[in-house]
C-alpha positions in Angstrom: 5.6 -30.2 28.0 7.6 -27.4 28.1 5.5 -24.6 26.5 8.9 -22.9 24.8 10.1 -25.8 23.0 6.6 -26.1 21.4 6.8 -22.8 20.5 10.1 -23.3 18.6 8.5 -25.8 17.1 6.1 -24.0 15.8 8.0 -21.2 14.6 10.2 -23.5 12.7 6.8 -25.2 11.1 5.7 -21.3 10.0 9.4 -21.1 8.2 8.8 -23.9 6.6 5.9 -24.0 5.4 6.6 -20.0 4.4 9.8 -21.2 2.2 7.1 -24.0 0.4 5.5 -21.4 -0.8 8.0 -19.3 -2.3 6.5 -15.8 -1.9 9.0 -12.9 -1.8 8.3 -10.8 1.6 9.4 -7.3 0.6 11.7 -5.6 2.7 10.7 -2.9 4.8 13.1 -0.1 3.4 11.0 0.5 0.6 7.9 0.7 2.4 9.8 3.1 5.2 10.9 5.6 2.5 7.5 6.0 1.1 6.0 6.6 4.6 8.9 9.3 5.1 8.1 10.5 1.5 4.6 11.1 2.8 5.8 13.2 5.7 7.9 15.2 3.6 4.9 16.1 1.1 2.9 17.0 4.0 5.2 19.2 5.3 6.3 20.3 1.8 2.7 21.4 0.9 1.9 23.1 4.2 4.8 25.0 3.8 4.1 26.0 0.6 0.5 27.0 1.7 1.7 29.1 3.9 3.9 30.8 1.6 1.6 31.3 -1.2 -0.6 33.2 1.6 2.1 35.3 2.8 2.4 36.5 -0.8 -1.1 37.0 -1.7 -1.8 39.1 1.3 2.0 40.9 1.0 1.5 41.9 -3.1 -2.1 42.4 -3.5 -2.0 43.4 -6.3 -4.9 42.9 -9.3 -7.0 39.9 -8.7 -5.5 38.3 -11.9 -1.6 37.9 -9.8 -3.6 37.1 -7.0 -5.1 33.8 -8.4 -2.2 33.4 -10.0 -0.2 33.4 -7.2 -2.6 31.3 -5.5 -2.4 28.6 -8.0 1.5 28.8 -7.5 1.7 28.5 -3.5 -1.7 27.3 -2.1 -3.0 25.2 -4.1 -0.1 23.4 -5.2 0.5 22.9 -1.2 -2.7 21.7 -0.9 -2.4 18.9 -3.2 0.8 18.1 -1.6 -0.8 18.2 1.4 -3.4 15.5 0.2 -0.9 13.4 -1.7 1.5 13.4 1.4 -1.1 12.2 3.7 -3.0 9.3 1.4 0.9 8.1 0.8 1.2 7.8 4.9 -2.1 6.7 6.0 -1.9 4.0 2.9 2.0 2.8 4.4 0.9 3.2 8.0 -2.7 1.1 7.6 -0.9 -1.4 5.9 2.3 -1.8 8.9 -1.2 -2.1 11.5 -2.6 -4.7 9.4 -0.1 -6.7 9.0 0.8 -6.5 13.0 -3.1 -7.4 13.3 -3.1 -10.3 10.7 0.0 -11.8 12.6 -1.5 -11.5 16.0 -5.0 -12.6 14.6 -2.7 -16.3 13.1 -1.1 -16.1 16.6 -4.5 -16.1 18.5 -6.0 -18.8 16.5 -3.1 -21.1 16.8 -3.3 -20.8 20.5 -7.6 -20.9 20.5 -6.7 -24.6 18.5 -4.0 -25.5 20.4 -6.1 -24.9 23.6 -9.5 -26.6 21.6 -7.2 -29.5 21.5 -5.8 -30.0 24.7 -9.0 -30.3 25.9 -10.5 -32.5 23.6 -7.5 -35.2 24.2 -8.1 -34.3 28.3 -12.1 -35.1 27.8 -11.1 -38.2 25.6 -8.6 -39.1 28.1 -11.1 -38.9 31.0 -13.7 -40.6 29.2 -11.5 -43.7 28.8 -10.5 -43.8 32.0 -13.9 -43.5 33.7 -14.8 -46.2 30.9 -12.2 -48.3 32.3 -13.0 -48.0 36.2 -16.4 -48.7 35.6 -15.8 -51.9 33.7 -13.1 -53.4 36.2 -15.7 -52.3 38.7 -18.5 -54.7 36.9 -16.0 -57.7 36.8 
């Protein structure tokens, strides 16, 4: 039993059983360019931030252009900030969960694989002990 063959095998009977079903796996080039898209925002709206402070504290000025530049720089950054990192931590939790629900299938295969083998070894030794002691009583 050569433990590479079987896993072929397997591999093969994932395939097919995946192509039954007919679900469209998404590519990963979408998914990519929104978790760059995220990093961009992040970096975007921190940047921002930053300038929107260098201006308030470089004009002054009345408190009126102060909010107002506020609103402009900072906060606008801010929410950048926030939509860049729910648009990252969304894409990344999702890559990590799909890496854990593959290895979680993987695991499980093997625990039943394993479950199995020794079933058919305790039925196997059962029979044979079954058959020892009857030529043994004859």
């Amino acid at each position: 039993m050569n433990p590479l063959n079987d896993n072929d095998k397997r591999i093969e009977e994932f395939r097919s059983e995946i192509e039954t079903l007919k679900l469209k796996g998404g590519s990963a080039e979408g998914e990519n360019r929104l978790l760059t898209l995220g990093i961009v925002l992040c970096v975007a709206g921190v940047l921002s931030a930053i300038g929107g402070a260098i201006r308030i504290a470089s004009f002054g000025g009345s408190p009126g252009d102060q909010r107002a530049i506020m609103a402009q720089g900072s906060l606008l950054g801010i929410a950048l900030v926030i939509a860049g990192a729910a648009l990252f931590v969304r894409f990344s939790l999702a890559r990590y969960m799909r890496f854990w629900l593959i290895r979680l299938t993987y695991e499980s295969r093997a625990n039943t694989d394993r479950i199995v083998e020794a079933i058919e070894r305790a039925g196997g030794v059962s029979s044979n002990t079954s058959e020892s002691s009857g030529s043994r009583s004859a």
